[in-house]
N, C-alpha and C positions, 0 to 999 in steps of 0.2 A: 839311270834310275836305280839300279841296281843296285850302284854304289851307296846312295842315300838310304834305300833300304837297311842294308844290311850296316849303317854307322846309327839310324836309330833303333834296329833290333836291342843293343845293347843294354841302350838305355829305357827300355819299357818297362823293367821291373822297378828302376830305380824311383820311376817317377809316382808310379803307384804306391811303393809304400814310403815315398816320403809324404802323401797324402794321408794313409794310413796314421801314421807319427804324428802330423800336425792336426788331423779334423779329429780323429778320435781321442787325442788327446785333450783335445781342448772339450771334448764335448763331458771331461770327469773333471775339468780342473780349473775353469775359466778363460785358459788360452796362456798356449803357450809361444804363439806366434811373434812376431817381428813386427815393430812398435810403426815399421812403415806400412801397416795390413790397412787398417780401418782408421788406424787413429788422425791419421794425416789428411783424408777424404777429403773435410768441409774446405779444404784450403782453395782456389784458382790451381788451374793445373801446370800456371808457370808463369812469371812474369808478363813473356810474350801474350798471353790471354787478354791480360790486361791492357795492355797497349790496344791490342785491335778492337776492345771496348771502350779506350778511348778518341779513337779515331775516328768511329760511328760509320763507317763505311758496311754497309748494308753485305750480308755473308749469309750465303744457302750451302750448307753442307748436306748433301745427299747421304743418308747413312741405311744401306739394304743390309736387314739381318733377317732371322728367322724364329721372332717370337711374335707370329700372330694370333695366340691362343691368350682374350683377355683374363683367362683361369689362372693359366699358368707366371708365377711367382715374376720369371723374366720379362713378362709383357709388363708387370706391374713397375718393378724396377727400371727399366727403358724406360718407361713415358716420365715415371720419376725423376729420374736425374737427367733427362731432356727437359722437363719443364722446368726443373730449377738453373740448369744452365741457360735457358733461353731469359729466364727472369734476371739471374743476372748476369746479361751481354745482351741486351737489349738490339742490338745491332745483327747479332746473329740466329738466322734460323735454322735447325734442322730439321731437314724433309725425312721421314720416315718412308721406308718400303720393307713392307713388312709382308714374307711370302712363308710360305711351308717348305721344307728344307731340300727338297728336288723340282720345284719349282725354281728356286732362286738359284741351283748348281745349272738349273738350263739356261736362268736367264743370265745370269752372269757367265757361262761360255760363247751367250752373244753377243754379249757387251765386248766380252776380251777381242771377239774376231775384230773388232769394228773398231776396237782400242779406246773405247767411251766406257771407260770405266765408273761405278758412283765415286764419292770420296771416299768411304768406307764401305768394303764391303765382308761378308762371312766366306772365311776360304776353309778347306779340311786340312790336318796335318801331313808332311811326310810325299808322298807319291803323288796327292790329289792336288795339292797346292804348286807343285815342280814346274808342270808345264806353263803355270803362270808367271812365276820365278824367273823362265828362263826365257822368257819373253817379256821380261824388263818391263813389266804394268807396276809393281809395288816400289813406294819409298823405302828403305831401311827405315828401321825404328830404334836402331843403335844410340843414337842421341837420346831420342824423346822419351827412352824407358828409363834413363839414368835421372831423370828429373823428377823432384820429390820425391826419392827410394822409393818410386815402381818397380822395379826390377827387384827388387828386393821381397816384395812383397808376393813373388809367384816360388811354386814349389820348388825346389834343387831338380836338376834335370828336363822341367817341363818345354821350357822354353828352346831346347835342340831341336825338338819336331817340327818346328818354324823356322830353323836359320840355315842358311844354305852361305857357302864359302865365307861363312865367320860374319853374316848380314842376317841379321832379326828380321824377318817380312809380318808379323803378322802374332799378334796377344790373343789367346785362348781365352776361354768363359766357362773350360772345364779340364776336369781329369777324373776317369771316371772307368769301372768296372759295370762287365752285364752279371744280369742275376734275373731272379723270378718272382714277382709280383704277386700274388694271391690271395682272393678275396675269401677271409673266413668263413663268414656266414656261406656264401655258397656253396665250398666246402664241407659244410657239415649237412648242409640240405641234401646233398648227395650220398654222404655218409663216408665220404674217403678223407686220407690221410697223408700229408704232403709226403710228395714221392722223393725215396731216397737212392732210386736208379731209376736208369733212363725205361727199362722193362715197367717200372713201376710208374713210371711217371702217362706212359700209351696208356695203361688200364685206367690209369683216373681219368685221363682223357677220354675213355671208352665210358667208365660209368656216368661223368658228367654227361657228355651225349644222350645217354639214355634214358638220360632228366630231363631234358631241352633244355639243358646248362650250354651257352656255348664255351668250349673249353678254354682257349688262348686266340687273346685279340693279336689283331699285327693289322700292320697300314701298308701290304704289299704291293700297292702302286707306288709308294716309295720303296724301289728295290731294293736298299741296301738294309731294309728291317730284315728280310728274308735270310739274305749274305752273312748277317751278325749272328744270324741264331745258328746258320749251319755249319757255320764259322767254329761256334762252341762246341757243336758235335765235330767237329774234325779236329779240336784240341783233344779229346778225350780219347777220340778214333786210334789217334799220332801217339797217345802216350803221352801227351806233354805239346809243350809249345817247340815252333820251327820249322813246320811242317813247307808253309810257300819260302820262307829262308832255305832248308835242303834245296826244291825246287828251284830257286834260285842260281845256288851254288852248284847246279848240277847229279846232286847225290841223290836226287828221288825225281819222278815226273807227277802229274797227275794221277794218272795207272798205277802208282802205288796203292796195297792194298786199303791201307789206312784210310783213302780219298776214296775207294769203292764201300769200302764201310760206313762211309760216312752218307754218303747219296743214300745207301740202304737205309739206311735208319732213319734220315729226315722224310723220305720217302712214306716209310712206316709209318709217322706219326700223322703225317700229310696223309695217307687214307684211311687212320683213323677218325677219322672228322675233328681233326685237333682248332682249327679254325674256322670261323666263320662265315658262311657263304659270301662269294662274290669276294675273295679279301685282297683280290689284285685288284679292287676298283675303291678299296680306302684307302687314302693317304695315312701318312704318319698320325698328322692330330686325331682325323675319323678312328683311327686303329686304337690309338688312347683315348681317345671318349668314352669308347665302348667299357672298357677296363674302369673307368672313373666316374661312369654312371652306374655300375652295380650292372653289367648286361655281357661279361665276361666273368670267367673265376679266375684266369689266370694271362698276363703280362708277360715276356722275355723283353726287356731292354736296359740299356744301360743306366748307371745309378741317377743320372739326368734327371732322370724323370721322377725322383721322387720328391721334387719339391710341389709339380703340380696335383700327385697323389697327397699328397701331403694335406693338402690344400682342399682335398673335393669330398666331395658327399661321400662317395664310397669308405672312408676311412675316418668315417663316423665312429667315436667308440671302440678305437682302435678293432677296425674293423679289417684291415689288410696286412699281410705278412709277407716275408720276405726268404727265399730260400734259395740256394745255392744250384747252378746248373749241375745236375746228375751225373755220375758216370756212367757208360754207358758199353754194353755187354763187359762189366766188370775193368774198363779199359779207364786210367786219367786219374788227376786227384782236381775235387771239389775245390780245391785250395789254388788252383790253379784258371786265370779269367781271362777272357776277350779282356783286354785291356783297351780305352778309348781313351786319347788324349781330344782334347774338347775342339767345335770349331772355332773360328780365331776368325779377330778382327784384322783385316788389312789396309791398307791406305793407300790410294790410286798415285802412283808418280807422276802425270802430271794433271792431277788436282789443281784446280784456279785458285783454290786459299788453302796453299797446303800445309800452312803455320798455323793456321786458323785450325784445319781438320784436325793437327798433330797436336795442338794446345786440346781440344776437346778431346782425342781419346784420351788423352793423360787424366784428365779431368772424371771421366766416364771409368775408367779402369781402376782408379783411388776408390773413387764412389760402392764401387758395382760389389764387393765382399761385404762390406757393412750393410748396403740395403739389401741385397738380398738374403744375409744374413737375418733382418729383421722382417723378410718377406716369408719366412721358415723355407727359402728356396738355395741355401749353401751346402747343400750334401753333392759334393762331388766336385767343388770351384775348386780350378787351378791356382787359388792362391789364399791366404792363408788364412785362417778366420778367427778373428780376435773373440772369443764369444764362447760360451758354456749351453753348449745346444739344448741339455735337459733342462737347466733352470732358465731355458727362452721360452719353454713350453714346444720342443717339438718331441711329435710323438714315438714312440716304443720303436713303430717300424722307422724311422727314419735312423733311431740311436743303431739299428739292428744293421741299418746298411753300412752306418758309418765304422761298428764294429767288423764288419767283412772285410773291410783294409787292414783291419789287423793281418789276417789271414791269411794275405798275399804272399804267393809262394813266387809267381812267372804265371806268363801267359802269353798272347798273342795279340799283335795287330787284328784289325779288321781286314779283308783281303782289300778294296781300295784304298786304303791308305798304304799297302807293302807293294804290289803290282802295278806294272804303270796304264794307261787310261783305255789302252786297246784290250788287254789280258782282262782287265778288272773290267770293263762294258761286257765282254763276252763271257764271263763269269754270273754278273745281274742276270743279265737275262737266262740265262743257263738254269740256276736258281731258281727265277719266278717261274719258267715250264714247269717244274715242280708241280705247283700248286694247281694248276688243269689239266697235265700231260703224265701221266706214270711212265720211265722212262727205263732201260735197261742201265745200271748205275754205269756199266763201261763205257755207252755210249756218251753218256754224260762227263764222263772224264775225257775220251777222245776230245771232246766238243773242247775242254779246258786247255787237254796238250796242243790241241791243233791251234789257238787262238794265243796260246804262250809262245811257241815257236814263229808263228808269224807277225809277232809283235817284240819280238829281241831288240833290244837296244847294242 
């Protein structure tokens, strides 16, 4: 694991701001993208398609992903180009399973024990995806990407967080930076001013409180929302990004001061009443509802999600803004982000119609930047977007995230995607005590060293 780590540290920055280059360019200029992005979609996703539509042999592709929110722009697009591929290939159905995105990491660790994999399922970049890897569940997709210039059509570099010994496992649905969400009107109802350090960022969170504003939603029964935000306070804490890479390589442990500063400070804003009561008992989507009904002022998550803000009441009247993670006791530069390469589609090796599955991702993965594109849900896809975002009609906040890729300096993995699955579980939960348990931060680091050491590769 190690090794894999520290071969996509490299390439984190690359991938982000070739996103940078390609989304925010096209959203001043009409697109400056590769004529294989959108244009090519309406086509069959490859000869072989065709065939198994003319054969008429009756074909159930199982496809489990994680957009079951019918708000959000992905759900719309899914059922889209599933219902247009089932129209024409009549012969073929796709079964949808559609879970919340730490429901389907648990049920697809059952599947894998059992080796019943679906056809298609959503796997994470880098560390989270290895042990499936190396336990021989996925087809390569080396083939199937070269057909119709798919491959072509995803960002320079993105596609390495997926390929392990020179073998593609697995096509992304994004690429994408964190940042902060925030509702203006509530905002001014309280009378503060978006914060431009982390010192400033606790007192708004204290005078929103004082309002019965609740400050910042999160869905921490999905743990890794927690991970992601403290994550960012430990790039800033560290100076910069590298932080579990040193650890890695031996030149720092947990008990570095940088990892005690950082427990401090998330801790801080955790007994500021930064969140929402009860917030380890909302999922992911419950954590964004709250943020996209107008019943939060303020969001940390990745650019992801601005397609379903995009999309909701909340951002009525360009009603929501977007601002950069703080630095925090004067330590980091804003310019520098949690960087998330997207979850990725995988394909089960031995799949009953696995020409069949491989012909429809090809087909799905052509499709997926143009409609979502016209779903106003393309801020942050791993591939290219042929499309002028302003004159699509999306709004201010969405052009404002897409400008933040300019910006990109470096930044960091998420901890599960750099650490392997025993460090990064004992890490989760570490984490969510946070949010009920005030804890002495060296304890909290012990908890980290003790759980690295005894999980060495």
């Amino acid at each position: 694991m190690a090794k894999t780590s520290r071969k996509i540290w490299g390439i984190a920055l690359t991938g982000a701001l070739a996103f940078g280059l390609a989304a925010c360019g096209n959203s001043g200029s009409g697109g400056a993208s590769s004529d294989n992005g959108a244009s090519g979609s309406s086509a069959p996703a490859s000869g072989t398609s065709s065939a198994s539509a003319s054969s008429q042999e009756n074909v159930t592709i199982t496809f489990q992903n994680i957009y079951p929110d019918p708000t959000d722009p992905k759900y719309q697009v899914l059922h889209k180009i599933v219902d247009q591929y089932e129209k024409d290939h009549p012969n073929i159905k796709i079964e949808l399973d559609s879970l919340n995105t730490d429901q389907q990491k648990l049920k697809l660790k059952t599947q894998a024990a059992s080796k019943e994999l679906p056809d298609i399922t959503i796997v994470n970049p880098a560390a989270q995806m290895k042990p499936f890897v190396d336990a021989d569940l996925f087809a390569p997709l080396n083939d199937m990407v070269e057909k119709n210039g798919l491959k072509d059509t995803f960002q320079p570099g993105i596609l390495d967080y997926y390929t392990f010994n020179g073998n593609l496992y697995a096509l992304p649905d994004g690429n994408n930076i964190a940042l902060i969400y925030y509702n203006k009107s509530l905002f001014q109802q309280a009378g503060v001013q978006v914060p431009t350090t982390f010192e400033d960022l606790v007192s708004v969170v204290k005078q929103l409180k004082a309002k019965g504003i609740t400050p910042i939603a999160i869905g921490e029964k999905d743990t890794w929302t927690g991970s992601f935000l403290f994550m960012n306070i430990l790039l800033r804490t560290n100076g910069g990004p590298g932080f579990l890479k040193d650890v890695l390589d031996g030149k720092k442990t947990f008990e570095d001061p940088a990892f005690l500063e950082a427990v401090s400070a998330f801790e801080t804003l955790v007994q500021a009443g930064a969140f929402q009561e009860g917030a380890t008992s909302f999922d992911y989507n419950a954590g964004e509802n709250l943020f996209k009904t107008g019943k939060a002022a303020m969001y940390f998550m990745g650019s992801w999600a601005t397609g379903g803000i995009e999309v909701s009441d909340v951002n009525k009247n360009g009603n929501v803004g977007v601002f950069k993670f703080p630095t925090v006791n004067g330590k980091g530069d804003v310019n520098e982000f949690m960087l998330a390469p997207g979850s990725a589609f995988a394909v089960s090796k031995t799949s009953k119609h696995l020409q069949e599955t491989l012909d429809f991702l090809n087909y799905y993965m052509l499709n997926y930047p143009k409609e979502l594109f016209a779903a106003k849900g393309a801020v942050g896809l791993a591939q290219n977007v042929d499309g002028d975002f302003k004159a699509a009609g999306y709004s201010d906040m969405a052009i404002e995230v897409l400008n933040m890729f300019k910006d990109v300096k470096g930044g960091d993995l998420a901890f599960d995607n750099t650490m392997n699955p025993g460090t990064a579980q004992a890490h989760l939960s570490s984490i969510q005590n946070l949010f009920v348990t005030k804890k002495d931060p060296a304890e909290v680091a012990k908890e980290h060293q003790t759980a690295f050491e005894q999980n060495k590769e």
